[in-house]
N, C-alpha and C positions, 0 to 999 in steps of 0.2 A: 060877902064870900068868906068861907070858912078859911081859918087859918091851912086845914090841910089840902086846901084844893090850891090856895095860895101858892103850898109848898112845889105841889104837880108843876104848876106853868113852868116856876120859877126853876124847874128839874127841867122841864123838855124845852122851855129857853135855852137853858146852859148846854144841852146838847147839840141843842141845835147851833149854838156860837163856838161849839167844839167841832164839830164834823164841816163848816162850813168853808174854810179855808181850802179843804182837801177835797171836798168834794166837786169847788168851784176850779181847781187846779186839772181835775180828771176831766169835769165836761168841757173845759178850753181844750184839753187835747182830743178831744174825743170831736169836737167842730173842727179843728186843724184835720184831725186824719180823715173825715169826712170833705174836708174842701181837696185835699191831696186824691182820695181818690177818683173822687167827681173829674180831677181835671188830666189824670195820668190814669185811669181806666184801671185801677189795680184793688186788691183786696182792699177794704175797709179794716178790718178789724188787723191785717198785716202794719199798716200806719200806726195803730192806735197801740197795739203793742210795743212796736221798735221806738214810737213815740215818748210812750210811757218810761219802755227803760232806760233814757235818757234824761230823764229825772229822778233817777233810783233813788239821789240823794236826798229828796222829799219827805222817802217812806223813813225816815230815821224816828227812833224811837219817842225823842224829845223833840219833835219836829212840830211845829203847830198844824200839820196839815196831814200828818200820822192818820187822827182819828179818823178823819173825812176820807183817806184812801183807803182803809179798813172798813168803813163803813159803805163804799161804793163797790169795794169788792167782795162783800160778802153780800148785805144787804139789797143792792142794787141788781145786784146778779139773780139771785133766787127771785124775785119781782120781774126781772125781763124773761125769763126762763118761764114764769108760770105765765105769761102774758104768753107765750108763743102759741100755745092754745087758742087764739084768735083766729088763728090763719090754715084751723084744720078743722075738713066738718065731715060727719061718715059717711054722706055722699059724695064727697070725691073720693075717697077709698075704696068704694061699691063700685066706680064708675071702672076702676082701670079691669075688674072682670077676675077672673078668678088666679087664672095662670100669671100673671105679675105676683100679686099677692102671694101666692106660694112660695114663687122667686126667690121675691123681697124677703119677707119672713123667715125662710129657710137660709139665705144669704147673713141676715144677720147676725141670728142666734149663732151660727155657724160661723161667725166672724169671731166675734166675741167668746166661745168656747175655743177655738185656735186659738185667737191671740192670748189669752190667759195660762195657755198650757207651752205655749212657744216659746212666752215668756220666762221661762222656767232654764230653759234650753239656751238662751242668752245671759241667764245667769243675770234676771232681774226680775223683782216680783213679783204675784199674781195680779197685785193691786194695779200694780202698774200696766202691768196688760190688759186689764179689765180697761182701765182709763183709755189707753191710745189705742184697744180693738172698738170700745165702744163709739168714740169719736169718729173713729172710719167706718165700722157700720152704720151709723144711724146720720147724725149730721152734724158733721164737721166739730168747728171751733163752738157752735153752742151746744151738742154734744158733751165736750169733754169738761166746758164749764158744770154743766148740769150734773152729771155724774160726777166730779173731783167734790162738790158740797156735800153726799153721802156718803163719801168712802172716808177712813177714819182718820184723823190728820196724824202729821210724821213731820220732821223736821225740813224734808223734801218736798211736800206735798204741791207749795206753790209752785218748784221750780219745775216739776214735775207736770205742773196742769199749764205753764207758759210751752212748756217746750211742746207738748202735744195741741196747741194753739197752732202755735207757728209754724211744726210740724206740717198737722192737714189741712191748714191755709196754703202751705207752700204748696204741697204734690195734689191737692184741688185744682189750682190754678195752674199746673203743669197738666194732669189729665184732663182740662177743659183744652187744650191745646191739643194738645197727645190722641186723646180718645178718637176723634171726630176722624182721624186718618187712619189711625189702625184701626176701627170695626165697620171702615168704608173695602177692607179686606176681606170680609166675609160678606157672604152672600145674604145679607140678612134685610127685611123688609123697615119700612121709615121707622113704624111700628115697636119692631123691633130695638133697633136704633137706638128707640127714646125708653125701652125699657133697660137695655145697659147702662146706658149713660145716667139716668138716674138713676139705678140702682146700686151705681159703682160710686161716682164721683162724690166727694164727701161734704161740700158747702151749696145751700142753695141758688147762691147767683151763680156759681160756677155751672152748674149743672143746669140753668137756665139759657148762660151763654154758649155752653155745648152743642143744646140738643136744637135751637134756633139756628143755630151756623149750618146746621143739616137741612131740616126741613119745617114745615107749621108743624104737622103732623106729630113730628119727631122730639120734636119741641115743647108740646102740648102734653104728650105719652111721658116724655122725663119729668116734668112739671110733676105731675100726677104718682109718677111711680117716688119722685121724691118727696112727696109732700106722706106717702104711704109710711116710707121710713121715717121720717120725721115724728109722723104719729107715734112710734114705737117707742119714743121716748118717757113717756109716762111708764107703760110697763116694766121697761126695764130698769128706770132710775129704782121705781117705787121696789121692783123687785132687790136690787143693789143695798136699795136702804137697811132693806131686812134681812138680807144675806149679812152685810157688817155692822147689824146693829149692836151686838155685845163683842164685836171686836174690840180685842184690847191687846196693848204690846206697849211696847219700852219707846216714849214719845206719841202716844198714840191718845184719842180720846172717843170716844161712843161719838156716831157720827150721829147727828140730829133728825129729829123726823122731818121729814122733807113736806112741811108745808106747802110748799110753793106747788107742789104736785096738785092739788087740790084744786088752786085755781085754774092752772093747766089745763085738769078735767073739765071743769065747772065750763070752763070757755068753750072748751067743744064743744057738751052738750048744746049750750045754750047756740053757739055758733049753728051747728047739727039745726037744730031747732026754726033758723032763720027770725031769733026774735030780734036779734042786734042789727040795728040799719049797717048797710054796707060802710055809710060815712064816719059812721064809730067806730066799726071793724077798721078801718082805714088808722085813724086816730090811734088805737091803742096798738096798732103794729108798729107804728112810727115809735109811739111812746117807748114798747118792745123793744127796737131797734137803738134806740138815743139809751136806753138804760144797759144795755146788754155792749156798745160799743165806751162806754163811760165806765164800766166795769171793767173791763178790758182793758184799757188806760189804766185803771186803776192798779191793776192785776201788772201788769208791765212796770209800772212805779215801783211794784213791790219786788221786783225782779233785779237783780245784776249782771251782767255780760261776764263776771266770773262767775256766776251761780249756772248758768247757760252752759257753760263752757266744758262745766261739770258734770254736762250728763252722761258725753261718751259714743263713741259713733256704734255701742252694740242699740245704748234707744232709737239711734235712729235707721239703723236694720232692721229693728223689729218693726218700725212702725211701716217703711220700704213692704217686707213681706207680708204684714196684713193686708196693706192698699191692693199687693199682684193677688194677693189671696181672693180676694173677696171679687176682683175683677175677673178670675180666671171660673171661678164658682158659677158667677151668674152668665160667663157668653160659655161656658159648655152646657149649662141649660138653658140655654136658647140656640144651642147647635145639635140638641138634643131633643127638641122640639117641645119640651116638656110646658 
């Protein structure tokens, strides 16, 4: 073996005994907020954050376990994000019929065009609106992961992608409660129902345990209508990417091409396709899910409860008025009959 392929191992050795401390630190929290919420019925990725920032002092710069949560939170993340692609095929997209689809689509872009310009009006940046509009239009806390990787970083930027985490994990799991009583006020059919409630709610399982508490029906229509949004996420990250790709400012750096988009695609397709046994499809959502809640952890490690503290109750008005926004959007078009 040649001296320089010697040299290679003996590089991705050392990395690998550099990232491992930190990384093995995040998936014990990441199994803790998993077994927390298997047993108290509550967000996943809520655990794994408040989890995480209780080891803030981890993420310290000379810390042996530094690399390993930088390396979970970046690495690990863009990987669970393009994995999501597994769980979306354009026949369920076709299936929910034309009028969702308009809804949804119109709902979003139109989330994300408010929130960026409301932002403004609160007297907080566009970037920042684009982040906590896009996480409430499309899906949740792995939304705002996926999008915070192409937008261009800032001295803020993590505390800024925690707080829109915990954010629409919180007012998720309050409109999984909320929803199911106030749009039992209108007169609207199961059908129906289950296209608000996916269309609004911003996390998948919330929006699962919404539109089920209603009806099969209701239930099966949210599922669908969120799995629509969810799809949206490639266009828009990909678009995001190229909107900030030569942004530049004072802390700031060119955000990276967003690789991970690619496989995203690649998995629909082939998903689309019906070439992946359903058992593999299975397998790589869990994998999905174990990387994107380890990142998470990770993400929370790198956070502080005084960096938290720091945002301000205007971010979390804004993020308040995108959720009524985007909720008030979609049941006037469905009271509308559109």
């Amino acid at each position: 073996m040649s001296n320089a392929n010697n040299g290679l191992i003996v590089t991705w050795w050392q990395k690998l005994v550099d990232i491992f401390p930190g990384v093995l630190v995040a998936l014990t929290i990441a199994l803790a907020a998993t077994f927390l919420s298997d047993h108290y019925n509550a967000p996943v990725m809520l655990f794994a954050l408040l989890l995480g920032m209780a080891f803030n002092f981890l993420s310290e710069s000379d810390g042996k376990a530094n690399a390993g949560i930088q390396f979970s939170s970046r690495t690990l993340l863009r990987l669970a994000v393009g994995l999501l692609g597994a769980r979306i095929t354009f026949a369920q997209i076709m299936e929910l019929g034309l009028t969702p689809i308009i809804i949804v689509l119109g709902a979003v872009f139109a989330t994300i065009i408010f929130g960026a310009l409301v932002a403004r009006l609160f007297g907080l940046s566009t970037q920042f609106g684009v982040l906590t509009s896009g996480a409430v239009a499309i899906c949740g806390a792995s939304a705002a992961m996926a999008i915070s990787t192409v937008l261009p970083q800032h001295k803020n930027h993590e505390r800024d992608t925690i707080f829109t985490v915990v954010a629409v994990t919180t007012l998720s799991t309050i409109a999984m409660i909320a929803y199911p009583m106030l749009i039992s006020l209108f007169n609207l059919t199961d059908a129906q129902i289950g296209v608000f409630l996916g269309g609004t709610i911003h996390d998948v399982a919330q929006v699962v345990g919404a539109g089920y508490s209603v009806s099969q029906e209701a239930g099966d229509v949210a599922t669908f209508t969120k799995l629509l949004r969810v799809s949206m996420l490639l266009p828009i990250v990909f678009g995001l990417a190229l909107l900030f790709k030569n942004k530049r400012g004072k802390g700031q750096i060119k955000a990276p091409f967003p690789s991970f988009l690619l496989l995203f695609a690649a998995l629909v397709i082939v998903n689309s396709l019906g070439i992946i046994p359903q058992e593999i499809l299975n397998i790589i959502n869990q994998i999905s899910r174990w990387l994107l809640v380890t990142a998470i952890a990770a993400l929370g490690m790198k956070t502080s409860i005084k960096q938290m503290a720091s945002v301000g109750g205007r971010s979390i008005g804004l993020i308040i008025v995108q959720t009524i926004f985007i909720a008030g959007l979609v049941l006037a078009a469905l009271l509308m009959g559109i």
